[in-house]
C-alpha positions in Angstrom: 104.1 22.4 135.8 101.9 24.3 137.9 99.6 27.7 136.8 98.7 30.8 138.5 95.2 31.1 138.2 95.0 34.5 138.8 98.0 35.8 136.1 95.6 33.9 133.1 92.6 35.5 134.1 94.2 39.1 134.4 95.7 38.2 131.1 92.7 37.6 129.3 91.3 40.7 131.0 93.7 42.8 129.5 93.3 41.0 125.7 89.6 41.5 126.2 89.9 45.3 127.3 87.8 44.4 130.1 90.7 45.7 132.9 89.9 49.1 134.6 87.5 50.1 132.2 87.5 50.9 128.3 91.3 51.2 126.9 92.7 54.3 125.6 91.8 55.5 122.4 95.4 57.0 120.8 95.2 60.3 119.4 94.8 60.4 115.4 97.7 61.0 113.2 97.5 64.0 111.9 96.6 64.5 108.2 99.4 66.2 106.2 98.6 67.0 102.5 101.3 66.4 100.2 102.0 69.3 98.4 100.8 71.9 101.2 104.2 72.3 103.2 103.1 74.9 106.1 103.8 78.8 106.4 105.9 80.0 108.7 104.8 82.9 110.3 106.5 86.0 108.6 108.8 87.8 109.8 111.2 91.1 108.7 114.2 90.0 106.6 116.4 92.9 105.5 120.1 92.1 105.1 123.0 92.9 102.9 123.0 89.2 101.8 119.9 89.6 99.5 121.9 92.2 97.8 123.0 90.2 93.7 125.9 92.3 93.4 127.2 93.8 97.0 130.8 94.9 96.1 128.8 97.2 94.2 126.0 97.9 96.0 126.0 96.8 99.6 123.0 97.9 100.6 120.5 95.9 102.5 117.5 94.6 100.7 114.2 93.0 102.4 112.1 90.3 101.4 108.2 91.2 100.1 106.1 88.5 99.9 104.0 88.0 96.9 100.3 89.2 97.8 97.3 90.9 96.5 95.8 94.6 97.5 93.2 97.1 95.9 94.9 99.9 93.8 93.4 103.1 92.9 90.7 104.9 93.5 86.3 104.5 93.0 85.0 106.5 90.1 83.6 109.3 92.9 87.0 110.1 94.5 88.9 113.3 93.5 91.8 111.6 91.8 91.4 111.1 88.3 95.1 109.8 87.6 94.4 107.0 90.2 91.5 105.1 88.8 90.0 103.0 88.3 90.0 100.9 91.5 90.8 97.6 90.4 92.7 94.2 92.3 96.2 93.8 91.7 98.4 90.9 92.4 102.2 90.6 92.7 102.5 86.6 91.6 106.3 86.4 92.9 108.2 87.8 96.0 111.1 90.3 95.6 113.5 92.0 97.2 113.5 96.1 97.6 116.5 98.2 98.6 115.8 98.9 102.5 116.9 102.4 101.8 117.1 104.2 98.6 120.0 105.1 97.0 122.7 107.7 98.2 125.1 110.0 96.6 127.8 107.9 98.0 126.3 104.9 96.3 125.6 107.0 93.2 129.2 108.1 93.2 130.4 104.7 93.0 128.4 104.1 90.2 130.4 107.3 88.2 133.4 106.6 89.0 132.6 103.1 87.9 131.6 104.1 84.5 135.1 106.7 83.7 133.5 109.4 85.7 131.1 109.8 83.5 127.0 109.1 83.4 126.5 106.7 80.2 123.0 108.6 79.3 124.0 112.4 80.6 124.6 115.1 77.9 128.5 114.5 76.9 128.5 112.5 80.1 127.3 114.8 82.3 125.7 113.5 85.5 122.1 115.6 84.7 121.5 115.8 87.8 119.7 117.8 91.0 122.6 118.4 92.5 121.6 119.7 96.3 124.7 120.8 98.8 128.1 120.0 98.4 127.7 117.6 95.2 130.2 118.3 91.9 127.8 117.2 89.3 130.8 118.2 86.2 131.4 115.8 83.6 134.6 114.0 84.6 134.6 114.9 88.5 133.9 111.7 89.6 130.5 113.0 91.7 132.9 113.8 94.6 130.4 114.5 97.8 130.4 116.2 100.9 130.8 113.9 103.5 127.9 115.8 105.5 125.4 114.8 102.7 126.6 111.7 101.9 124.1 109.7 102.8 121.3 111.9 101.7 120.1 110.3 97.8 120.8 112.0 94.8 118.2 113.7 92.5 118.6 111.9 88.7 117.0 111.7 85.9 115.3 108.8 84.9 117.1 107.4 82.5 120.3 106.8 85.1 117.5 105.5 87.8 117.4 103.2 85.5 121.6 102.5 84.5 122.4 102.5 88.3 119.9 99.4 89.2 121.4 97.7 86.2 125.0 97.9 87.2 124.0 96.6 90.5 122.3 93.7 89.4 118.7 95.0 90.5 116.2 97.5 88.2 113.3 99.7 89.5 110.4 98.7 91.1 107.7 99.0 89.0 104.7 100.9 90.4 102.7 97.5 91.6 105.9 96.3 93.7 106.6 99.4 95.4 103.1 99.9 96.5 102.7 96.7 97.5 105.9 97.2 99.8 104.7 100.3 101.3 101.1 99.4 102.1 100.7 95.8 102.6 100.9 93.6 106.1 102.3 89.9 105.2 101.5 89.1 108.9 97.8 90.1 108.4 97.4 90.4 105.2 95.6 94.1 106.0 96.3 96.8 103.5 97.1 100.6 104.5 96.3 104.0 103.7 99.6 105.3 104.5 102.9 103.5 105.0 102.7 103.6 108.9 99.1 102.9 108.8 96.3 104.6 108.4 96.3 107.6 110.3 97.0 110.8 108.1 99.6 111.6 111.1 102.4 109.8 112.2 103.3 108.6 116.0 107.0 109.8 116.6 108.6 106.4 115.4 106.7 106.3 112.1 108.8 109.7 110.9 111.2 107.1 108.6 108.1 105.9 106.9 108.4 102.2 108.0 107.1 99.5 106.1 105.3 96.6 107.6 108.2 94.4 105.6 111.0 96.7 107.1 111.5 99.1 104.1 112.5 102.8 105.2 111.7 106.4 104.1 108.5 105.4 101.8 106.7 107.8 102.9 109.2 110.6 103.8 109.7 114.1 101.5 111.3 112.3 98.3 109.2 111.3 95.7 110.7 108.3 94.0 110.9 107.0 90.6 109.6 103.5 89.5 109.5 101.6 86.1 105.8 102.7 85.2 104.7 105.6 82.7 102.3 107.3 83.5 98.5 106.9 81.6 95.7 108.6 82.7 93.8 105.6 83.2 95.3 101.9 83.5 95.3 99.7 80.7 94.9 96.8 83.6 91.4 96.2 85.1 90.5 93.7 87.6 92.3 90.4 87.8 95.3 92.7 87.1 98.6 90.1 87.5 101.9 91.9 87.4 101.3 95.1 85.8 103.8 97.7 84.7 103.1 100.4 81.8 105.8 100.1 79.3 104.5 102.2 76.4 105.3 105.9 77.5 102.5 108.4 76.0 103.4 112.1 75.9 101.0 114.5 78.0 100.1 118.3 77.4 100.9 120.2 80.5 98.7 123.7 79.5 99.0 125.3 82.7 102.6 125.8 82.3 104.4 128.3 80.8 104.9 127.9 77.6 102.8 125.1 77.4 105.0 121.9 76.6 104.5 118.5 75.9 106.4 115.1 77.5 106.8 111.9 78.4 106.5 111.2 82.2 106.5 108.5 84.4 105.1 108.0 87.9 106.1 109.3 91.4 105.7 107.4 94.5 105.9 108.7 98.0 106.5 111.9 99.5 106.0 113.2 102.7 102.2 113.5 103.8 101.2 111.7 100.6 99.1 108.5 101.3 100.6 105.6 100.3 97.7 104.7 97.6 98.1 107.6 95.8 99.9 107.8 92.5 101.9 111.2 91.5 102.4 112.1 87.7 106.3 112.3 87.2 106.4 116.2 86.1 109.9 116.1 87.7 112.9 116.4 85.6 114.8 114.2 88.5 113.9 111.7 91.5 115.5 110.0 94.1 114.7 106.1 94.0 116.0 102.5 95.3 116.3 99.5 93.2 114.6 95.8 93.6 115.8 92.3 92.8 114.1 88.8 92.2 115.9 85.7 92.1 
């Protein structure tokens, strides 16, 4: 049996790494950490499939991701019901009704409960009632069609019943601004619900959230689960905060003078997204929020 010279000794060449040069260094795995899966870039999620209970309530609701902003205001700013400026953090994600609440929706809701509002006076829907809306107890809250879609005016209280009956309650104070002001994609946090220039381009007239959340910052002031207190109980780590314990205030300028127990507005047209609003309002308009 005869051997080719030259095959063994490009053989060995090979084994000995000594053909054309150094071999190839592969390229190093790449380390994965267990227990650090890897976040997808975020993106808008607002559907009607978030929605707990949509034969009742249909309306689309977007994802917020958990996340962490500065809330309030330093000791040297001219709004003493906003301070003191302190770190807040939303530990979980939820879900916040794209759009609030209308008087069609509403008007489900009545008719749902004997056309009657369980927390009116004898059932009445206490109510601002606006155009073409039969607040009466009994009526059913029929609507004019032109103004369906506009949301109703309630008191707080019935804020309250409608999220419940659709599976979802208020957004406390925290979540909603956290909604309106915070970018998950950058994590930067705004003035205003557009941004932070005091004046809207054309497309930011809806009020826009960076999470896809609509008419924040338009002219209705809505309600959320928070009373109102002069000063926050919750300083700096502050982890899921919402004010339970409602005290009553002493309005003196009005007239009479009258004490009550208010709760806190958000939004309103021209109204910077940071800024709180004490609830002097006998009714809101408001949308609800869900976590799973």
């Amino acid at each position: 049996m005869t051997c080719d010279w030259r095959f063994v000794v490009a053989v060995l060449a090979v084994s000995a790494g000594c053909w054309g040069g150094q071999p190839k260094q592969s390229a190093p795995a790449q380390e994965v950490q267990a227990g650090e899966p890897a976040v997808p870039r975020f993106r808008v999620d607002c559907d009607a499939k978030h929605a707990p209970r949509p034969e009742r309530d249909p309306t689309p609701m977007c994802w917020v991701p958990a996340g962490t902003m500065l809330m309030g205001a330093p000791a040297h700013a001219d709004a003493p019901g906003d301070g003191p400026e302190r770190h807040v953090t939303i530990s979980r994600g939820f879900y916040l009704d794209q759009y609030p609440v209308t008087r069609a929706r509403f008007g489900d809701f009545v008719r749902a409960q004997q056309n009657r509002c369980p927390s009116g006076p004898n059932g009445a829907c206490a109510v601002d009632s606006g155009a073409g809306v039969d607040i009466t107890p009994g009526s059913g809250f029929p609507t004019d069609p032109r103004f369906a879609h506009l949301p109703p005016h309630v008191r707080h209280e019935l804020a309250v019943e409608y999220c419940e009956w659709a599976g979802k309650q208020l957004p406390t104070e925290a979540e909603w601004e956290l909604a309106a002001r915070r970018d998950p994609a950058t994590g930067a946090v705004h003035t205003y619900v557009w941004g932070d220039d005091p004046k809207p381009d054309a497309e930011s007239k809806h009020g826009v959230s960076a999470v896809g959340v609509h008419d924040l910052g338009t002219g209705n002031r809505e309600a959320v689960r928070d009373c109102y207190l002069e000063r926050t109980a919750c300083v700096s780590p502050c982890v899921d905060p919402i004010a339970t314990t409602c005290p009553e205030h002493f309005f003196s300028t009005s007239r009479p003078p009258f004490r009550a127990v208010t709760h806190v507005d958000r939004g309103g047209w021209g109204h910077p997204a940071k800024t709180r609003v004490r609830g002097l309002r006998s009714t809101w308009s408001f949308r609800c929020m869900y976590r799973k």
